[in-house]
C-alpha positions as CSV (number, residue, x, y, z in Angstrom):
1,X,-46.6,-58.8,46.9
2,X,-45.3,-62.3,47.1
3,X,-46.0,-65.3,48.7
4,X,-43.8,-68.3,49.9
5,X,-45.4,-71.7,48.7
6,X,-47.2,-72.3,51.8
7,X,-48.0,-69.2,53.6
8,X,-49.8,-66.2,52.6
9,X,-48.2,-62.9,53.2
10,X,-48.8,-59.2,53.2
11,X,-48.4,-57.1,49.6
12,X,-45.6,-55.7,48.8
13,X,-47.1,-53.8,46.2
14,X,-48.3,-51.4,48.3
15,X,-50.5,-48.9,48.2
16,X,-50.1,-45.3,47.8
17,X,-51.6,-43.5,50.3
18,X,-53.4,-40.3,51.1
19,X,-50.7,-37.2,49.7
20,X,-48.8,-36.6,53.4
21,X,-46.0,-37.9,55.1
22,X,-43.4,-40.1,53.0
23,X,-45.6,-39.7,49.5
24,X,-45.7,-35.9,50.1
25,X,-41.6,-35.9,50.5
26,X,-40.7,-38.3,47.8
27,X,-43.0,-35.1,45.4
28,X,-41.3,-32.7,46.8
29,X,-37.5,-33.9,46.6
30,X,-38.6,-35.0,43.2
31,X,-39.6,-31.9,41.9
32,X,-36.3,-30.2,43.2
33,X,-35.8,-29.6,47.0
34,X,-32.6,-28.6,47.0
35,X,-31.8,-30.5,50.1
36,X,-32.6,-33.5,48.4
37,X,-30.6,-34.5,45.4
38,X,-27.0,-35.8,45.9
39,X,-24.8,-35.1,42.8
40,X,-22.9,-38.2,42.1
41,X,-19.9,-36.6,43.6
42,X,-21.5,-37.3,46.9
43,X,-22.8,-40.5,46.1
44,X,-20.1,-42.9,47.3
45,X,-17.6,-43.4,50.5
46,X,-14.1,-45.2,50.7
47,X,-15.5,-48.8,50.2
48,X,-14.7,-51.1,53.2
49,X,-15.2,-54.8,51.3
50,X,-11.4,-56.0,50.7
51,X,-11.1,-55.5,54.6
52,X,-14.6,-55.9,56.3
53,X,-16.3,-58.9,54.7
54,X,-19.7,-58.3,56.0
55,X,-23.0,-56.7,54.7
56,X,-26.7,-55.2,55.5
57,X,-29.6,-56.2,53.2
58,X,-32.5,-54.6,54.0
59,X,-35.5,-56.9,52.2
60,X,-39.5,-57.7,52.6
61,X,-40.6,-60.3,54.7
62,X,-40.5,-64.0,53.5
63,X,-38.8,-63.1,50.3
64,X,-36.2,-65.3,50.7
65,X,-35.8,-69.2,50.6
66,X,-35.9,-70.5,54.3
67,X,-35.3,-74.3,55.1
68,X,-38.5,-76.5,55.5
69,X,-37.7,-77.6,59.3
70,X,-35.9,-74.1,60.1
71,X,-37.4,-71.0,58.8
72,X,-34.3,-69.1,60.6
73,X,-31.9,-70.6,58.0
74,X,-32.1,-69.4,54.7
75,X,-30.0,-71.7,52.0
76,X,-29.0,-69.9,49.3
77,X,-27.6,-67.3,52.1
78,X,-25.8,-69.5,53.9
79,X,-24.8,-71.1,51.0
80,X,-23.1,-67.1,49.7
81,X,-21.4,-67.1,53.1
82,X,-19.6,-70.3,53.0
83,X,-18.6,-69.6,49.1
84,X,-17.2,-66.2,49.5
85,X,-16.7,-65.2,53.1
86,X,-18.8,-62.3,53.6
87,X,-21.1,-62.3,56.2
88,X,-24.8,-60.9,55.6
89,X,-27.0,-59.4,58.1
90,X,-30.5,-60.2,56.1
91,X,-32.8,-58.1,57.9
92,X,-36.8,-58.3,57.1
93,X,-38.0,-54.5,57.8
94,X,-39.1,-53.4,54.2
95,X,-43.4,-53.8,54.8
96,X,-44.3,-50.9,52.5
97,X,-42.3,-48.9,50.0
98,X,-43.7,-45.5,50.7
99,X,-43.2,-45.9,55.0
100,X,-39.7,-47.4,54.3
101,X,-38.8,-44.5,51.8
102,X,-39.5,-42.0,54.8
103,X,-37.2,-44.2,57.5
104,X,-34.4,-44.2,54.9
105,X,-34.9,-41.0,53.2
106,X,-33.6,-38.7,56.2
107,X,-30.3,-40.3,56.1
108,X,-29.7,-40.0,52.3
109,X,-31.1,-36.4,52.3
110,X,-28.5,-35.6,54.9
111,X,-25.6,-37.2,53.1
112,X,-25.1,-39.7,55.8
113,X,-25.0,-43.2,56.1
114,X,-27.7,-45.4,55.9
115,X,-27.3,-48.4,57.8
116,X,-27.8,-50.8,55.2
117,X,-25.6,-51.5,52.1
118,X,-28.7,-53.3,49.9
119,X,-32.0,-52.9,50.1
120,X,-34.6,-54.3,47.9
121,X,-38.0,-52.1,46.5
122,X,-40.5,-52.0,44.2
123,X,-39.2,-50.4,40.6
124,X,-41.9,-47.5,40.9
125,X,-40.2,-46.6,44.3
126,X,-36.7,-47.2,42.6
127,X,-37.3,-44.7,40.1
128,X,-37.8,-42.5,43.0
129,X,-34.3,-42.9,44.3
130,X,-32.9,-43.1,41.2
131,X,-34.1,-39.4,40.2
132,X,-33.1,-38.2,43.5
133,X,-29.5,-39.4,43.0
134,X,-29.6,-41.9,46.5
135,X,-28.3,-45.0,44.9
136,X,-24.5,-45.7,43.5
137,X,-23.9,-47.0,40.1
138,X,-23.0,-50.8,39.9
139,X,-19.7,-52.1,38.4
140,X,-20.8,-54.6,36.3
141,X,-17.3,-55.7,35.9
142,X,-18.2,-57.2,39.2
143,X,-20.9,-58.7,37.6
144,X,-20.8,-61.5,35.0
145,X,-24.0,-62.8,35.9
146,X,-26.0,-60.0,35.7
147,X,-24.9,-59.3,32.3
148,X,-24.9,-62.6,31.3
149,X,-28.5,-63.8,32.5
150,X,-30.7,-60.6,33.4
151,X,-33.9,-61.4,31.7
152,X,-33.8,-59.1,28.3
153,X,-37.5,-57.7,29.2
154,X,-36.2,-56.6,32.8
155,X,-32.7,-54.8,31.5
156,X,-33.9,-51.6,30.3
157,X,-36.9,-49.4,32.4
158,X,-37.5,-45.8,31.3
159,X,-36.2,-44.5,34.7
160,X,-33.0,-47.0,34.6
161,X,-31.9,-47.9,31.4
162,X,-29.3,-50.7,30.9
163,X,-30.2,-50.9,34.5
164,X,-27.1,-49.1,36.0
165,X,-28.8,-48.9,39.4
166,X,-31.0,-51.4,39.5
167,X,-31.5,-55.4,39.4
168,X,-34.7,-56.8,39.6
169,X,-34.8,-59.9,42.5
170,X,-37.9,-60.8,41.6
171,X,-40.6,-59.8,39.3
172,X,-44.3,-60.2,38.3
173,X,-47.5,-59.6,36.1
174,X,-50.6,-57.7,37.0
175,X,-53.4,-59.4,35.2
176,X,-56.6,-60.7,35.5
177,X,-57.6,-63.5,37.9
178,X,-61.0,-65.1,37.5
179,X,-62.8,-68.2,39.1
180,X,-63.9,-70.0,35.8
181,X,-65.9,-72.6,37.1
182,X,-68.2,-70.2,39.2
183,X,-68.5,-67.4,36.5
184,X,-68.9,-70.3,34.0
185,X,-66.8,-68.7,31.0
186,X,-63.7,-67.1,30.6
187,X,-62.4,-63.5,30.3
188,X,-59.4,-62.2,27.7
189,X,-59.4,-58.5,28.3
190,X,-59.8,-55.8,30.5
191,X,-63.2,-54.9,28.6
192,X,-65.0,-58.1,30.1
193,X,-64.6,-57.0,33.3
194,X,-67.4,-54.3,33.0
195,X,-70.1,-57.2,31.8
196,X,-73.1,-57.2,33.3
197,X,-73.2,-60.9,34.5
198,X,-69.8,-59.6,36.7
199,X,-71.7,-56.3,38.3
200,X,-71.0,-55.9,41.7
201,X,-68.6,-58.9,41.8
202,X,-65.5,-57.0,40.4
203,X,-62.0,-55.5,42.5
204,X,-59.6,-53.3,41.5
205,X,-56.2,-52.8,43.1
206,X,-56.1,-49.4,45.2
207,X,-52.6,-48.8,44.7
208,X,-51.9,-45.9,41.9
209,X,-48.8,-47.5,40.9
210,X,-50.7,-50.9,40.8
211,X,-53.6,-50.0,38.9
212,X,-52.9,-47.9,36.3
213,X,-50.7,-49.6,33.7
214,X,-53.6,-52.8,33.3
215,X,-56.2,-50.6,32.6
216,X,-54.3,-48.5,30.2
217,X,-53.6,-51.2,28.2
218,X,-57.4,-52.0,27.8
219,X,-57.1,-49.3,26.2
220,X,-54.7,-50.1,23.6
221,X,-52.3,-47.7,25.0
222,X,-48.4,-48.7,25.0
223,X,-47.8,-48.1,28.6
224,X,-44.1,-47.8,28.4
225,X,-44.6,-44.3,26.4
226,X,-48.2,-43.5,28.4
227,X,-49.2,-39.7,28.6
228,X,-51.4,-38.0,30.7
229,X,-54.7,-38.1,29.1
230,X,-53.9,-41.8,28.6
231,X,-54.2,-41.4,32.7
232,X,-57.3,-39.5,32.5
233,X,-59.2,-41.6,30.1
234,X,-58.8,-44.5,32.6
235,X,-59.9,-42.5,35.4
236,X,-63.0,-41.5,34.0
237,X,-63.3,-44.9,32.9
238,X,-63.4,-45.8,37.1
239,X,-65.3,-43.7,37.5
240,X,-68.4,-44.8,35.4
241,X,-68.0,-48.2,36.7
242,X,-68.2,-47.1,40.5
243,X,-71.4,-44.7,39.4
244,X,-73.1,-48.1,38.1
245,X,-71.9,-50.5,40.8
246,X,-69.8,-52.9,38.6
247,X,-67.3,-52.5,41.3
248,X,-67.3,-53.8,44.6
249,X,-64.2,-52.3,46.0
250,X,-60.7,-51.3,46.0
251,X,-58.3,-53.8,47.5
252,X,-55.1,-54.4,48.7
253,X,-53.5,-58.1,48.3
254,X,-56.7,-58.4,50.6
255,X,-58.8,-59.2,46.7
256,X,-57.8,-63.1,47.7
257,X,-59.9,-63.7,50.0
258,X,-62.7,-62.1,48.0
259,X,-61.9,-64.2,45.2
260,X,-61.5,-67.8,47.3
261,X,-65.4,-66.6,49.2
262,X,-66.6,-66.3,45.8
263,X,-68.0,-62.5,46.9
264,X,-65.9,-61.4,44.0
265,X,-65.6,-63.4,40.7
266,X,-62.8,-61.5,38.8
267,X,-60.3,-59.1,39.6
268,X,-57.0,-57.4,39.2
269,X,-54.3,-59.3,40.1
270,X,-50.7,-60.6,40.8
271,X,-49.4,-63.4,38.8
272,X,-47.6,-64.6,42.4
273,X,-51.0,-64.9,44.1
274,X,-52.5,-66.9,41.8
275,X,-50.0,-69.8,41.7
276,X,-50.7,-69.7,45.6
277,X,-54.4,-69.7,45.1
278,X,-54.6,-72.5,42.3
279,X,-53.4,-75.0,44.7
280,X,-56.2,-74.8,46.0
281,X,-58.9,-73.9,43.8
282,X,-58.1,-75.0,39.7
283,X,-61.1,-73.3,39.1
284,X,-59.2,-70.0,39.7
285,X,-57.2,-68.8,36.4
286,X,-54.9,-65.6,35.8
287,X,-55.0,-64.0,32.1
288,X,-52.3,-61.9,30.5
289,X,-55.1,-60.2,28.5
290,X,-54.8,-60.0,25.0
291,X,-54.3,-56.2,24.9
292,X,-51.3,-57.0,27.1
293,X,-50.3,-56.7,30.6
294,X,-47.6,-55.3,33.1
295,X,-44.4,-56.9,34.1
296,X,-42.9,-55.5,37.5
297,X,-40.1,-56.3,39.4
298,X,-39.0,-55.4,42.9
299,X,-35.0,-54.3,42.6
300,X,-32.1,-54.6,44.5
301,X,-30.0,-51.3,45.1
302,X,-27.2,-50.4,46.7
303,X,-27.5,-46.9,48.7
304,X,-25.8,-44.1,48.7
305,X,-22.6,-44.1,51.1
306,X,-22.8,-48.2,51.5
307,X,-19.4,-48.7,53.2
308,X,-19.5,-52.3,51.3
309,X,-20.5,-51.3,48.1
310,X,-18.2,-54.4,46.2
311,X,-20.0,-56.8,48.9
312,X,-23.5,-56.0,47.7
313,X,-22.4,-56.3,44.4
314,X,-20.7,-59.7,44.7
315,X,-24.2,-60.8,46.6
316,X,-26.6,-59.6,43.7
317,X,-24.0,-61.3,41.2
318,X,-24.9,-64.7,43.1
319,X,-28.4,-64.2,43.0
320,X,-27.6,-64.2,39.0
321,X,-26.6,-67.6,38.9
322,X,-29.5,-69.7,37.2
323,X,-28.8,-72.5,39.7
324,X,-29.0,-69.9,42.8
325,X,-31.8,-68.3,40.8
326,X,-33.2,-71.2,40.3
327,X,-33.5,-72.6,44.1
328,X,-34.8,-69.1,44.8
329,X,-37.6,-69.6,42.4
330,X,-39.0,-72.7,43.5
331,X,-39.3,-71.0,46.7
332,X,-40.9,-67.4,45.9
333,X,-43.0,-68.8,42.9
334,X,-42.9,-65.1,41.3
335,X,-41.1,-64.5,37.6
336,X,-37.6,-65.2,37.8
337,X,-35.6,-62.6,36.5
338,X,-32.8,-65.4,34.8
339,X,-34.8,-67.2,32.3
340,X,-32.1,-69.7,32.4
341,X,-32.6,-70.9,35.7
342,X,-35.9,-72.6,33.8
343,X,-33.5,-75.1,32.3
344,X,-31.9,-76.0,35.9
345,X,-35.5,-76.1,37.3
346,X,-36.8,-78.8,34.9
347,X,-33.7,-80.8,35.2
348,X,-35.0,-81.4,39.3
349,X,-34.9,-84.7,40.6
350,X,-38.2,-83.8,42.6
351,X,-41.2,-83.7,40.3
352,X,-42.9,-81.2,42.1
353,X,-40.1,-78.8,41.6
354,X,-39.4,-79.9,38.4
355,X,-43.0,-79.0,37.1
356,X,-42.3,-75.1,37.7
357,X,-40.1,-75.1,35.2
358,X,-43.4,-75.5,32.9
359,X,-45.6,-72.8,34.9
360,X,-46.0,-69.8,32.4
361,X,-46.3,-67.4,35.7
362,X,-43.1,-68.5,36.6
363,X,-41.2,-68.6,33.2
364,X,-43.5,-66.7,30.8
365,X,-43.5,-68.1,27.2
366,X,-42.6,-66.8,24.1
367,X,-46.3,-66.0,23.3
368,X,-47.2,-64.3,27.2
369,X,-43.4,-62.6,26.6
370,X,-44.7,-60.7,23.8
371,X,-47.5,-59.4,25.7
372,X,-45.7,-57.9,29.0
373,X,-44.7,-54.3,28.9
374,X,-42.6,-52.7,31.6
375,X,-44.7,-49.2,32.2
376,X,-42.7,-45.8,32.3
377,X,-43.2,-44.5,35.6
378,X,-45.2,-41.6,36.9
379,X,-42.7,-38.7,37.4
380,X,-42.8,-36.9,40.3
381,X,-44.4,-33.9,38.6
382,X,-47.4,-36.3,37.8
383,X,-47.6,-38.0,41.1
384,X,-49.1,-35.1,43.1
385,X,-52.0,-34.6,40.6
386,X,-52.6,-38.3,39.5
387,X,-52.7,-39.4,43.2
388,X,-55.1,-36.6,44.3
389,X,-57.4,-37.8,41.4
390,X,-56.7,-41.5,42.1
391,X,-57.2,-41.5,46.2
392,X,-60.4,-39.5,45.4
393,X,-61.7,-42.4,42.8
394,X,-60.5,-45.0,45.4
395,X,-61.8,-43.2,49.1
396,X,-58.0,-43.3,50.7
């Protein structure tokens, strides 16, 4: 779920589909297959960086700064080469989280190599692999960056904390996105989604892992200690507003062009979208609501048996630099994960550039800061009865 400043792109917060296939194994090696988990024993293989300075990252498409006349070149990459040697083979083949868990997973679950030495998901899906044992544990001796500039909101999830598996490359907030000037007043919370002046005109995000956390925090729930009936409550929640036809439909990243037509004037949204959309309409807003909202991040990791495991980690150091972090940002527009790159940003001889450093979906402020909340994710115990009650809600 990102976007490159001029071109609209497929989410990469995707949905979780119908129980079956790649959803079906990740709840089932989850909950204990023996086949599945690798003990950290047999996590790691003789590591192949001093002698073979190369690399495989495995990331989404258009994630990555490209240069204006030659999408095939990619700066800060090239940049990485030049400075340290190492050659990376950047390869775009990640388009969904749960169909590129099942082309990994049958490597990792066999102990064998995986082809690629980074790869780049969303946190809900990380959690995944980090339960299962399928990623190695970073030297952050390697690492001064990362320790030195990882956003302080970002370093420590529930299913990763002091993020020894994990670092986020980019992150963002679901919220609220609204067009002002056709709705004629504003909204602050999830509550004003289910006024009557919005009936019929409303989307939420179909996505279990997408939904949930916003609409728990309507609630007043702290969605980084959530429980089950916290879950519940929402659902029955949905499912009151469907009855009564406050809303329209469940979306994918598709809820854009719902929200540009004007067939939909509010909606459940990422903070990445809307700095795309407001080029174009000012009317449109985003809202960290006042009960609070969720701050994501899709994270690098490095898989089990990598053969260039000190590569990787030299590569996500890199990305840690605020200036690197910072040419990254202007490109990706989502929340940069090294506040401090804000600084190099506003110091940009190009105004245009130079203004993101003010943009609050960009570089939160101190008062949005204290309204993000990273949620605990749903274990995978939970996942085979939340989704079954969530797909049903939501017709997948």
């Amino acid at each position: 779920m990102h976007r490159t400043p001029n071109s609209p792109t497929p989410s990469r917060r995707s949905l979780l589909r119908a129980l079956g296939g790649t959803a079906a194994l990740g709840a089932l090696a989850g909950c204990g297959v023996p086949a599945a988990y690798v003990h950290p024993g047999d996590r790691s293989v003789p590591d192949a960086s001093a002698t073979d300075k190369r690399l495989t990252w495995a990331n989404w498409p258009l994630y990555i700064d490209t240069d204006d006349d030659d999408p095939d070149r990619r700066p800060t990459l090239e940049a990485f080469g030049r400075r340290t040697g190492i050659s990376v083979d950047y390869v775009e083949e990640i388009n969904d989280n749960d169909e590129f868990f099942g082309k990994i997973s049958p490597a990792l679950m066999n102990h064998q190599r995986p082809g690629r030495d980074l790869i780049v998901m969303s946190d809900w899906m990380c959690a995944r692999f980090v339960r299962l044992g399928w990623v190695q544990e970073m030297d952050r001796a390697r690492q001064p960056q990362v320790a030195r500039h990882l956003d302080p909101l970002l370093r420590s999830p529930a299913f990763d904390p002091g993020r020894k598996f994990t670092v986020p490359w980019q992150s963002g907030i679901t919220g609220i996105a609204y067009d002002q000037r056709r709705l004629g007043r504003e909204i602050r919370g999830v509550a004003d989604l289910w006024a009557s002046d919005l009936k019929g005109r409303v989307t939420l995000l179909s996505g279990l892992d997408e939904a949930f956390a916003l609409l728990m925090q309507g609630n007043g729930v702290d969605i980084r200690t959530w429980k089950a009936d916290d879950f519940h409550r929402v659902c029955d929640q949905v499912e009151k507003q469907v009855r009564r036809g406050q809303i329209r439909r469940f979306t994918g990243n598709d809820y854009t062009k719902d929200l540009v037509s004007g067939d939909v004037l509010a909606c459940q949204a990422y903070s990445g979208d809307v700095i795309q959309l407001q080029a174009d309409n000012p009317g449109i807003r985003f809202v960290v609501p006042e009960e609070g909202a969720e701050l994501w991040a899709d994270s690098l990791m490095i898989p089990d048996r990598a053969r260039h495991k000190a590569n990787a980690e030299r590569l996500i150091d890199y990305y840690s630099d605020p200036e690197v972090a910072a040419e990254l940002a202007a490109w990706v527009n989502y929340v940069c994960p090294v506040p401090a790159a804000q600084a190099v940003l506003a110091d940009a001889k190009d105004e245009d550039t130079a203004a993101l450093a003010g943009n609050p979906l960009i570089f939160p402020d101190s008062a949005m800061r204290r309204r993000l909340a990273i949620a605990r994710d749903i274990t995978s115990t939970e996942r085979v009865e939340f989704a079954r009650r969530w797909n049903k809600i939501v017709n997948l």
